[in-house]
C-alpha positions as CSV (number, residue, x, y, z in Angstrom):
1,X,0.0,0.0,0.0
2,X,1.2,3.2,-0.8
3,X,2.6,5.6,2.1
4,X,-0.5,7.9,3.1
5,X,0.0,11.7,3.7
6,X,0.1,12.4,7.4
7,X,-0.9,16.0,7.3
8,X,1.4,18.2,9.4
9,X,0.2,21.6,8.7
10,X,-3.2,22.9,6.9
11,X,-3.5,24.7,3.6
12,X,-7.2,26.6,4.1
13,X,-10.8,25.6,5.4
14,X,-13.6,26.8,3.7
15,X,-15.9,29.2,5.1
16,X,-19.4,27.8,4.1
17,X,-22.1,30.2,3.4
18,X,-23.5,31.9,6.3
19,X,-27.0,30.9,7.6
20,X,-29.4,32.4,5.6
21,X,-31.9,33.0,8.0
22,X,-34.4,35.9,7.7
23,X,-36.2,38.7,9.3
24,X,-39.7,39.4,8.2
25,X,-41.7,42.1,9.5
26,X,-45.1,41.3,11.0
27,X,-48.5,43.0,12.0
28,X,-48.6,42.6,16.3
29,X,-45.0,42.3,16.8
30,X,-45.2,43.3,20.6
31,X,-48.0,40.9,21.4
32,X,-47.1,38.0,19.6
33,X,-44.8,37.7,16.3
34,X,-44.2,35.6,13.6
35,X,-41.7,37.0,12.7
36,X,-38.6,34.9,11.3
37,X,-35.1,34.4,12.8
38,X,-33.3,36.7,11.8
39,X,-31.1,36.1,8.7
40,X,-28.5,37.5,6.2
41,X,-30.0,39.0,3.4
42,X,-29.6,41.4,1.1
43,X,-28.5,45.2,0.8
44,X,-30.8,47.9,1.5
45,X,-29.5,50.9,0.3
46,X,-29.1,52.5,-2.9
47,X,-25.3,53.4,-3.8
48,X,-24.8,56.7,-5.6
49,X,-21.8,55.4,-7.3
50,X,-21.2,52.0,-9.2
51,X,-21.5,48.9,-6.2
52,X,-19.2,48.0,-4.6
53,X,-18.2,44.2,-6.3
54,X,-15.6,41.4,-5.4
55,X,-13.1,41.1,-7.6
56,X,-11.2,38.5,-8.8
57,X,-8.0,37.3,-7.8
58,X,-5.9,35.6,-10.8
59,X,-3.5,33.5,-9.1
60,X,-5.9,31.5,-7.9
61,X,-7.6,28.6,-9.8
62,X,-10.7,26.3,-9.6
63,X,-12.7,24.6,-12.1
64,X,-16.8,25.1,-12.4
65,X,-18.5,22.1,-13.0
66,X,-22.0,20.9,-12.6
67,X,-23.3,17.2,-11.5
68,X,-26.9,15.5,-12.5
69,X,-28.3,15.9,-9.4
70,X,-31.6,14.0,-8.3
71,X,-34.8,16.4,-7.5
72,X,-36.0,13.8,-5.0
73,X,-33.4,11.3,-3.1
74,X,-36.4,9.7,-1.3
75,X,-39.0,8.6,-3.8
76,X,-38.9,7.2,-6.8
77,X,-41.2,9.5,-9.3
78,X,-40.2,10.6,-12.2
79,X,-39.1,13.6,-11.5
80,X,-36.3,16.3,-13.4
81,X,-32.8,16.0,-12.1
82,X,-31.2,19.4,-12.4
83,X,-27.8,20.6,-12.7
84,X,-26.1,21.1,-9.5
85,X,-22.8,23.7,-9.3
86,X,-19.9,22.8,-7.5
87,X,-16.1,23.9,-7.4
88,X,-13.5,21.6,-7.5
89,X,-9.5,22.3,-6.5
90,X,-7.3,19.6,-7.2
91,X,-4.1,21.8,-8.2
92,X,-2.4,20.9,-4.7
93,X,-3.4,17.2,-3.8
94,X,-1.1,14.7,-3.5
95,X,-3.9,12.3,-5.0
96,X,-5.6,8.9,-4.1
97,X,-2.4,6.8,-3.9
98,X,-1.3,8.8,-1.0
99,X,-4.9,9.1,0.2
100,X,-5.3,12.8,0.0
101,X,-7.6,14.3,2.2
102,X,-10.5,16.1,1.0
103,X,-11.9,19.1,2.0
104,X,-16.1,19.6,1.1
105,X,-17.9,22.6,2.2
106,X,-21.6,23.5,0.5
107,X,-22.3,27.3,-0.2
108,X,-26.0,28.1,1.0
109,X,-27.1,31.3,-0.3
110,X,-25.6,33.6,-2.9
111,X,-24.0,32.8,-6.2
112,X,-20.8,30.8,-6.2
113,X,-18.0,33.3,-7.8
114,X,-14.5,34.3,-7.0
115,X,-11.5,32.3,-6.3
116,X,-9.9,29.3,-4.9
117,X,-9.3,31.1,-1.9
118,X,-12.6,33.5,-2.3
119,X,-14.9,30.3,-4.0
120,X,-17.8,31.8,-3.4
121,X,-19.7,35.4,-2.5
122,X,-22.4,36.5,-2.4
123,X,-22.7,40.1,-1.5
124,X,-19.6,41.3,0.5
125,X,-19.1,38.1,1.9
126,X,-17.3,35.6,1.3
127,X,-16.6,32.1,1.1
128,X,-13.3,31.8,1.9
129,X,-10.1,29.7,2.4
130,X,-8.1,30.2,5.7
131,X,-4.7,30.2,4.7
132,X,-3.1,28.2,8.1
133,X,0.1,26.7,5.9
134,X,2.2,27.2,2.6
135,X,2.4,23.9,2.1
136,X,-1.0,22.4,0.4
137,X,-1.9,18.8,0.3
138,X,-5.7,19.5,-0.2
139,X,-8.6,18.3,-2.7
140,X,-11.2,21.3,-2.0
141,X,-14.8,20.7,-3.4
142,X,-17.5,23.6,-3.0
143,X,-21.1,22.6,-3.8
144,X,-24.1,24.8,-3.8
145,X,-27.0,24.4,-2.3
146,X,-30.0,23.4,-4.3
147,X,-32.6,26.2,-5.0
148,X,-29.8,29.0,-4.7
149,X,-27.8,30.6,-7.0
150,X,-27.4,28.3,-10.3
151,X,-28.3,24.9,-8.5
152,X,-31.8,25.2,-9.9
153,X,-34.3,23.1,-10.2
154,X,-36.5,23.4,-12.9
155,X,-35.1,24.7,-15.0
156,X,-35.2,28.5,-13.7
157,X,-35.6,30.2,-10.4
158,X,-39.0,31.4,-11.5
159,X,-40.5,28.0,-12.0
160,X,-38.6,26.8,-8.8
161,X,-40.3,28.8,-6.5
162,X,-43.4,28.8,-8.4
163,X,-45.5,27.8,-5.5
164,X,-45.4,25.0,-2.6
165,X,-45.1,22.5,-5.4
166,X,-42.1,23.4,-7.0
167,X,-40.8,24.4,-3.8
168,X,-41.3,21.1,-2.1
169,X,-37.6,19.4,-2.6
170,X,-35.9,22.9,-0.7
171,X,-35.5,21.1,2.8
172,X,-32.2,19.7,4.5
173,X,-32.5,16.4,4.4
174,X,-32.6,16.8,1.0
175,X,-29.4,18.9,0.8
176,X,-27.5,16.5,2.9
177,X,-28.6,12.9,0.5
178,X,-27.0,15.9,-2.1
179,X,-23.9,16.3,-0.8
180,X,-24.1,12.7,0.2
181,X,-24.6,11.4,-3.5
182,X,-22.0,14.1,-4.8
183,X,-19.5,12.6,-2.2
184,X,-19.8,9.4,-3.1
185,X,-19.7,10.0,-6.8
186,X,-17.0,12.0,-7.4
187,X,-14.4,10.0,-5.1
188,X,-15.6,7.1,-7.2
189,X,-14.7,9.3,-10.0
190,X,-11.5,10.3,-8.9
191,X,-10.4,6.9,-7.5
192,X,-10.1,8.5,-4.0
193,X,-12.6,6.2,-2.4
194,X,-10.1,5.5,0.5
195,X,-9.5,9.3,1.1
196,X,-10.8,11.0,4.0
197,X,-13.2,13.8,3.8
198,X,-13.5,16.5,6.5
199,X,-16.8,18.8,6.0
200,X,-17.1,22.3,7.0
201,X,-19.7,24.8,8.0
202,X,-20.4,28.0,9.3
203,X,-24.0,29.0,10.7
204,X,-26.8,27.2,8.6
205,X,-23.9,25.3,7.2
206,X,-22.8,24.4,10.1
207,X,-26.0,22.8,11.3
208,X,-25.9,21.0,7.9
209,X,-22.2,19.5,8.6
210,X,-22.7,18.5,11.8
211,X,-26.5,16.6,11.4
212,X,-24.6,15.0,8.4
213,X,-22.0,13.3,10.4
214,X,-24.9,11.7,12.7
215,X,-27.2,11.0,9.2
216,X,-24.2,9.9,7.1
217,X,-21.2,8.8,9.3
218,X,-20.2,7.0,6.5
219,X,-19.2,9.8,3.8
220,X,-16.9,12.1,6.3
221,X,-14.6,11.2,8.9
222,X,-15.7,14.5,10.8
223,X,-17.0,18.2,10.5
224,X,-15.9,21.6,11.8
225,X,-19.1,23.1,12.9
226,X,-19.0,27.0,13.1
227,X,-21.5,29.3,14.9
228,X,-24.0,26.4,14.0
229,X,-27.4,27.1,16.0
230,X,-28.5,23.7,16.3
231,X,-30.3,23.8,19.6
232,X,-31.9,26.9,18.4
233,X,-35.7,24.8,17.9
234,X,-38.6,24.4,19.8
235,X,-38.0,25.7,23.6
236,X,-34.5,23.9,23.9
237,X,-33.0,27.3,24.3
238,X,-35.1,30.2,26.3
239,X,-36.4,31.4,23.0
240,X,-35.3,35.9,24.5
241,X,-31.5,33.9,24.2
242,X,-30.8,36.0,20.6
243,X,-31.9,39.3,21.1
244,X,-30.4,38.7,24.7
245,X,-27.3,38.3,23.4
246,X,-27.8,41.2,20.5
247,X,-28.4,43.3,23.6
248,X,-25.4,42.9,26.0
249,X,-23.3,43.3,23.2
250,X,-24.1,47.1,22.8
251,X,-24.2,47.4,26.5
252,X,-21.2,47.9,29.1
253,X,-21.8,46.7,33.3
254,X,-19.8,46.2,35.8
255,X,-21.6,42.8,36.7
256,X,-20.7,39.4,35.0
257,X,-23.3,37.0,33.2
258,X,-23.2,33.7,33.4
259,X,-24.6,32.0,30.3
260,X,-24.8,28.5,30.1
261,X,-21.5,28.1,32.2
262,X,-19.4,30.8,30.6
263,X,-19.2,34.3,31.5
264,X,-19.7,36.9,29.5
265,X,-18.8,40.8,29.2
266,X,-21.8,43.1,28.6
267,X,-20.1,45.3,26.5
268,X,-20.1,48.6,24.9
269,X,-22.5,51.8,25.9
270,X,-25.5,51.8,28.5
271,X,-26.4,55.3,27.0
272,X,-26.2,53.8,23.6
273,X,-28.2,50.7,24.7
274,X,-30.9,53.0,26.1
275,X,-31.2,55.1,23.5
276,X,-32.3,52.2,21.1
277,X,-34.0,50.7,23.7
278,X,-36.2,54.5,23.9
279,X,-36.4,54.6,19.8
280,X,-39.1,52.1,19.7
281,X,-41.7,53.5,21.5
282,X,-40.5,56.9,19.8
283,X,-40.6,55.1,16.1
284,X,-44.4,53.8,16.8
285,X,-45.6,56.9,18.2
286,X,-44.5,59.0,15.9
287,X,-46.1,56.6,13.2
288,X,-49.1,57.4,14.3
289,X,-49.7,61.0,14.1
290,X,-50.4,63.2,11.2
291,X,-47.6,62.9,8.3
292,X,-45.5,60.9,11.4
293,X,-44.8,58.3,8.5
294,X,-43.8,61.2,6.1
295,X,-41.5,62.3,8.7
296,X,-39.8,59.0,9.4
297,X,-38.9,58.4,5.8
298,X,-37.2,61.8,6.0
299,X,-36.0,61.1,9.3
300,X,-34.1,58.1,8.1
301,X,-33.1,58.7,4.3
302,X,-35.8,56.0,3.3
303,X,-35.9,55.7,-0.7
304,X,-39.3,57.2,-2.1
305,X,-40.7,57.3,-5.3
306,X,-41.3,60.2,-6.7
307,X,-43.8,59.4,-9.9
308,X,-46.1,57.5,-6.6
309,X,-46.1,60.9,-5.4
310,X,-43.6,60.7,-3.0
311,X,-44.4,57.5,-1.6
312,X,-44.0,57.5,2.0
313,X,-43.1,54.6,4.5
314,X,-46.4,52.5,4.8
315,X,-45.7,51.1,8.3
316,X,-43.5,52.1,10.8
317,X,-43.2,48.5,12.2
318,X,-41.3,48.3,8.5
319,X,-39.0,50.5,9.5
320,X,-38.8,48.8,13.4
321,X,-37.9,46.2,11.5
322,X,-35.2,47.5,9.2
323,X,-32.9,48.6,12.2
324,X,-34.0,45.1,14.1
325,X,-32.1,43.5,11.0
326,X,-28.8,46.0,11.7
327,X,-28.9,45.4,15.4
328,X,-29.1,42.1,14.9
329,X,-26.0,41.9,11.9
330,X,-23.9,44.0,13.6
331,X,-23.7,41.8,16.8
332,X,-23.1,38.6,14.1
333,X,-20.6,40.8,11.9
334,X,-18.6,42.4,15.0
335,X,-15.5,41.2,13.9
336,X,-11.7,43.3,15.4
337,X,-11.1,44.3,12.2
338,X,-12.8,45.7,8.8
339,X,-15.0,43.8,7.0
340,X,-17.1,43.5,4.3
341,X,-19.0,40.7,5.0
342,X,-22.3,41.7,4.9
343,X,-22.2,45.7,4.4
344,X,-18.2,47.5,4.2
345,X,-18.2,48.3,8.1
346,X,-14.5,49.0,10.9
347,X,-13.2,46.8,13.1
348,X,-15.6,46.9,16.1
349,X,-18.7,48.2,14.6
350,X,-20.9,48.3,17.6
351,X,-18.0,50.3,19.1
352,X,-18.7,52.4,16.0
353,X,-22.4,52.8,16.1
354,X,-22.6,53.5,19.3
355,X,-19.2,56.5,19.7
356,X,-21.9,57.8,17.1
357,X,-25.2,57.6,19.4
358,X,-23.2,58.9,22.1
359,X,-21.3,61.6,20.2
360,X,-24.5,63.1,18.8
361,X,-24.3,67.5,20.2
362,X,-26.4,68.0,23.3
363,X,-30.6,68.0,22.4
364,X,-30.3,65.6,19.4
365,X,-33.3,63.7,19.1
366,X,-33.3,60.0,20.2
367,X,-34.4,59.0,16.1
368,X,-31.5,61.1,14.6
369,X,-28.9,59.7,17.0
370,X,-30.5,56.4,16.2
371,X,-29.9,56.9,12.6
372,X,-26.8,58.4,13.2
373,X,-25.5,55.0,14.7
374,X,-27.5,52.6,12.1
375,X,-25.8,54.4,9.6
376,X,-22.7,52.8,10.1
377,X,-24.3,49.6,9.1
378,X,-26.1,50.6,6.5
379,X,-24.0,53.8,4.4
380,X,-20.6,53.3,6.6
381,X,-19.3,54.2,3.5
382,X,-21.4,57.0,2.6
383,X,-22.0,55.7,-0.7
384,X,-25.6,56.0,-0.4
385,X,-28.2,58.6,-1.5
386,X,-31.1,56.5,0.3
387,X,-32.2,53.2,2.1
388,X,-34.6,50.7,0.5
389,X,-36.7,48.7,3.4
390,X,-38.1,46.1,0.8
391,X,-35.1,43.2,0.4
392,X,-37.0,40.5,-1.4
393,X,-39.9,42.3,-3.8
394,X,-40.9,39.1,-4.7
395,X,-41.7,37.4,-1.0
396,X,-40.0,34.3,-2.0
397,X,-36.4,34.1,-0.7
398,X,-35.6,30.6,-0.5
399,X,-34.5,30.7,3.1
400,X,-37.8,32.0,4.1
401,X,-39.6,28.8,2.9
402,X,-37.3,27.0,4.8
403,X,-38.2,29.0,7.8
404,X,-41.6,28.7,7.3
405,X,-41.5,24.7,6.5
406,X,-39.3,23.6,8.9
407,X,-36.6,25.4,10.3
408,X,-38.8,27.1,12.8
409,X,-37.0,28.9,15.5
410,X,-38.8,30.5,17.7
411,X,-37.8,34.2,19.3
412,X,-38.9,36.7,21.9
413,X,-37.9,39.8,23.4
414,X,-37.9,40.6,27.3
415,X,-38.2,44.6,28.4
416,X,-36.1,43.5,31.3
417,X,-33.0,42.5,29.7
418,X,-33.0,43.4,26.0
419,X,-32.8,46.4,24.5
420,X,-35.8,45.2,21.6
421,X,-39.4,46.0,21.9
422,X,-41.1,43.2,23.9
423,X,-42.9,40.8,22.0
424,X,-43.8,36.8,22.7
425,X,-43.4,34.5,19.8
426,X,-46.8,33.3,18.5
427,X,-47.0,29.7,16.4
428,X,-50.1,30.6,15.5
429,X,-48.9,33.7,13.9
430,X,-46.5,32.6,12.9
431,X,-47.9,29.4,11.1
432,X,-50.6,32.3,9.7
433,X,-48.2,34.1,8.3
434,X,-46.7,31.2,6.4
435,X,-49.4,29.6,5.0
436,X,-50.4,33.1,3.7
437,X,-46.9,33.6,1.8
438,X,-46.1,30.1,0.7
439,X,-49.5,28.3,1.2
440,X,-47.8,25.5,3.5
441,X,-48.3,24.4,7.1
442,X,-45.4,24.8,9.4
443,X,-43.8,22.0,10.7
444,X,-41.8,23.2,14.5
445,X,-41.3,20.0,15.9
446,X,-39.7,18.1,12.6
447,X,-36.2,19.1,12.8
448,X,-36.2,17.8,16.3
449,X,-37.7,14.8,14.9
450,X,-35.1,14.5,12.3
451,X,-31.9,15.1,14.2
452,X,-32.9,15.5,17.6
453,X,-34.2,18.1,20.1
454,X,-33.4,18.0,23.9
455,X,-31.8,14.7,23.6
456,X,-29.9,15.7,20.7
457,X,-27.1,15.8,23.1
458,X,-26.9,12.6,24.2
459,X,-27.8,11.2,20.5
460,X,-24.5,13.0,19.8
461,X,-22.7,11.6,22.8
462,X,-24.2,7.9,22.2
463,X,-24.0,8.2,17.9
464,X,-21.8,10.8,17.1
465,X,-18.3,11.6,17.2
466,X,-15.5,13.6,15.2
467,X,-17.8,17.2,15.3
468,X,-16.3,20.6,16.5
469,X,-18.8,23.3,17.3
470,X,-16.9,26.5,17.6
471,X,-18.5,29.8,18.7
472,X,-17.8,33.1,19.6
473,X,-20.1,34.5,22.8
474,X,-20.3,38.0,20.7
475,X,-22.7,36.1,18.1
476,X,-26.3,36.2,19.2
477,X,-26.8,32.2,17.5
478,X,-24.2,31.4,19.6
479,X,-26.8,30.6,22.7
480,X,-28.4,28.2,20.4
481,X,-25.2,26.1,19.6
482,X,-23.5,23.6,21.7
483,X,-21.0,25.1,23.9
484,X,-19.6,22.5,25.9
485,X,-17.7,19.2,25.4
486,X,-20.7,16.4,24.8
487,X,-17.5,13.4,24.4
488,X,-13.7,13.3,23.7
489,X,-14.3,13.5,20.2
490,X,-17.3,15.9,19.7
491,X,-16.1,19.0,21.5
492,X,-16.8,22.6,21.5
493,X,-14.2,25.4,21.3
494,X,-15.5,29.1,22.4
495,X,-14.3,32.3,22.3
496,X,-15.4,35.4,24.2
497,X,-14.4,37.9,21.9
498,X,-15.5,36.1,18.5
499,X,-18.2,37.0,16.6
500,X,-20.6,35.0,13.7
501,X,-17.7,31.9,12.6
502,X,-14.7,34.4,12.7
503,X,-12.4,31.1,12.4
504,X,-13.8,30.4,9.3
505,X,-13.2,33.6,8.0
506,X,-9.8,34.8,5.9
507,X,-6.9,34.5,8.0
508,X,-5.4,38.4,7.9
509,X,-2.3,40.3,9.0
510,X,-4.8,41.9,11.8
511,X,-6.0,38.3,13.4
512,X,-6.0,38.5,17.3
513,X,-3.8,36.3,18.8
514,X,-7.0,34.4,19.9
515,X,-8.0,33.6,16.5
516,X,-4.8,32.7,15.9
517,X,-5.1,30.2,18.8
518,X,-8.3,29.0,18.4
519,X,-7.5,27.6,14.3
520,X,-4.7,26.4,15.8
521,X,-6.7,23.8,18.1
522,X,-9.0,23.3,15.4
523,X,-6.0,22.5,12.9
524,X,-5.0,19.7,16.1
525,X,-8.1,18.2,16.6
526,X,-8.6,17.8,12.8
527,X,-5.2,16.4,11.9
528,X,-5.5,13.5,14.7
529,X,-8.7,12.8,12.8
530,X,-7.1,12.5,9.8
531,X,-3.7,10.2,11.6
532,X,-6.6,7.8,13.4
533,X,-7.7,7.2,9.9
534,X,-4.3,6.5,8.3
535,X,-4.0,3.9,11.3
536,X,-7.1,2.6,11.1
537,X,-6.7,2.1,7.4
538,X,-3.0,0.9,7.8
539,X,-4.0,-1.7,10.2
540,X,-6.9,-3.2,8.0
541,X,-4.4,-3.4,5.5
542,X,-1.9,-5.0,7.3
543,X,-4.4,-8.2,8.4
């Protein structure tokens, strides 16, 4: 048997897609909501200039390839396959004799572009490669997620998310008998059936790498699990932990938290904190006088349309809703450094946002100090002539229908300890509110069918093994991901100061030593993954 590669050092991971979870706004928010967990989505401003774009870099290769995919892995009707895009790097690996490892990641949401190192973006994030060694050894596959970007199904995105029909195959157990099926065929393929394939995720991905490990131990000898919020169903987690989290983040104590075992900073301005904890009641009162809705789209640079006649905001809850959504980002994206992950923002945005709440000249209002500090998020650039509230025109995102069909997790708000308006999550609104868009009846409790929900613990600890669930207590999904050891093998590396899967993002010159450290263990626990199965491997063939 040839000698196999016992990696010493890693090339790159790649960053999977972030979740794609999304924020709708709903009627009776602060009684009950239905609203949807919140989610990266798109832009919502209007650049006065030509947008901003990723470019890319040349010295880096991959080829674009499709594979026959199977519209339905659990029936046998006669359905369309469809073309499913992946990326494929093989430049570097040593090859099957030598039983190169494998590297498989799937991108969620966006369009797959860029480069080997940048393989796929979608807006100003990126799915990238961490370099953590010169010395590359690697096979790295990308595949895209069916129903986004070009991994369509019928033939177009328009007939794909026709109606509850069409959209019927967009679930993850689907995606994971994809990646599953891709797996299999392209080692075949490649003759590589004997090397080892690691998976990665971040967020939604995550979730997706680590419930394949328990569905199909078989395909990958383990995953790297980023920020994945896979506790984050039914009442596993208090369902306030989110906006909780959002919350300390933009506000500083002297007191510690404890939460769930680890303690925890609250962080940057109680004068910020209450100001945008004030602007809600401000926003809905206003709203309701006289032109109040005429003043708030002036108030906050909202986009109108002059041949409607000046169209004004139609709700103010629409525009509760639109700084919601920045809250909620910037405590995901609040990296130490610049980024452009999902808007061009500085190291430390909440910092940012609020030095610009609390900077505002003695007798500014509590709205333009609010808008003084969302616009950091939103025009950090100041790029932008006006904001547009209305992200999807067409209501059919292909992460909402998964939020509506099954991945349902619930959220509230608590006036005691959150800086949001108080509201109760509501099934039945929530359900409502679904079938109205899609015309399909939620289903909370099957994701904790499929994969487990307050014993998914112990299934881990009694099936699993080989999963790493990294988090960063800065990231509000962090309270609904694992964040303590379940085994020996399936173990869960935190850091205080990261934010929404920072390991997973490119490695730069401006890392923290922390982030240093923590891909560091991660690179350890992975490579004695990869030596058990040389041994293992080696011993068989030695019999």
């Amino acid at each position: 048997m040839a000698k196999p590669l016992i990696l010493s050092s890693f090339l790159a991971v790649l960053l999977l897609s972030l979740s794609p979870l999304s924020l709708e706004s709903a009627p009776g928010r602060r009684l009950g909501s239905s609203k949807r967990a919140p989610c990266f989505f798109g832009k919502f401003s209007h650049p006065h200039t030509n947008k901003l774009s990723n470019p890319r870099n040349p010295k880096y290769r991959y080829d674009t390839r499709y594979f026959d995919q199977r519209l339905d892995h659990f029936s046998f009707a006669d359905l369309p396959n469809f073309p499913q895009r992946y990326l494929i790097n093989t430049e570097h690996w040593v090859g099957p004799a030598r039983m190169g490892p494998i590297f498989f990641t799937a991108a969620t949401r966006g369009i797959l572009s860029g480069s080997p190192t940048t393989p796929a973006s979608f807006g100003k994030s990126r799915l990238a490669l961490v370099p953590w060694s010169s010395s590359p050894k690697l096979s790295i596959m990308s595949l895209k997620h069916r129903y986004y970007g070009e991994s369509m199904p019928y033939g177009s995105r328009d007939e794909a998310y026709r109606n509850a029909t069409t959209l019927a195959h967009l679930t993850t157990e689907q995606a994971l008998a994809d990646f599953a099926v891709l797996i299999t065929n392209l080692k075949r393929n490649l003759s590589a059936e004997t090397c080892p394939v690691v998976l990665f995720g971040g967020s939604y991905g995550g979730m997706l790498a680590a419930w394949m490990r328990l569905k199909y131990p078989q395909i990958a000898i383990g995953a790297l699990a980023s920020s994945a919020p896979v506790l984050q169903f039914e009442d596993i987690v208090p369902p306030e932990t989110f906006y909780d989290i959002v919350s300390n983040d933009f506000r500083v104590r002297n007191a510690l938290t404890f939460f769930f075992s680890l303690t925890t900073f609250h962080r940057e301005s109680t004068s910020c904190f209450n100001t945008i904890k004030e602007s809600w009641d401000i926003v809905e009162a206003e709203g309701q006088k006289k032109n109040g809705l005429v003043e708030l789209t002036k108030t906050f640079g909202l986009c109108r349309v002059i041949e409607l006649n000046d169209r004004k905001l139609e709700r103010s809850e629409d525009l509760s809703d639109w700084l919601d959504s920045a809250y909620s980002y910037l405590a995901m994206a609040n990296y130490p450094y610049p980024t452009e992950f999902l808007m061009p923002l500085p190291g430390n945005p909440i910092k940012e946002v609020c030095r610009k709440i609390d900077s505002c000249p003695d007798g500014t209002s509590v709205l333009d100090r609010v808008f003084e500090g969302v616009s950091v998020y939103y025009n950090y650039t100041g790029e932008v002539d006006c904001f547009e509230l209305d992200d999807d025109p067409h209501g059919m995102d292909g992460w909402n229908w998964q939020a509506c069909s099954e991945m349902v997790m619930p959220m509230s708000s608590t006036r005691d300890s959150s800086m949001f308006p108080e509201y109760n999550f509501s099934y039945s609104l929530f359900e409502e509110g679904c079938w109205n868009d899609y015309r399909v009846k939620s289903r909370p409790t099957w994701i904790t069918t499929e994969f487990g929900g307050h014993g998914f613990k112990a299934a881990l600890k009694i099936f699993g093994s080989n999963i790493i669930f990294s988090n960063g207590l800065l990231d509000p999904w962090s309270g609904g991901s694992v964040l303590g050891n379940i085994s020996k093998s399936i173990i869960a590396l935190v850091t205080e100061k990261g934010a929404h899967h920072i390991d997973l993002r490119a490695a730069t010159v401006n890392d923290p030593d922390w982030v240093v450290e923590q891909r560091a263990a991660e690179v350890k626990v992975i490579e004695g993954w990869i030596k058990d199965y040389y041994q293992e491997k080696k011993a068989v063939f030695d019999m």
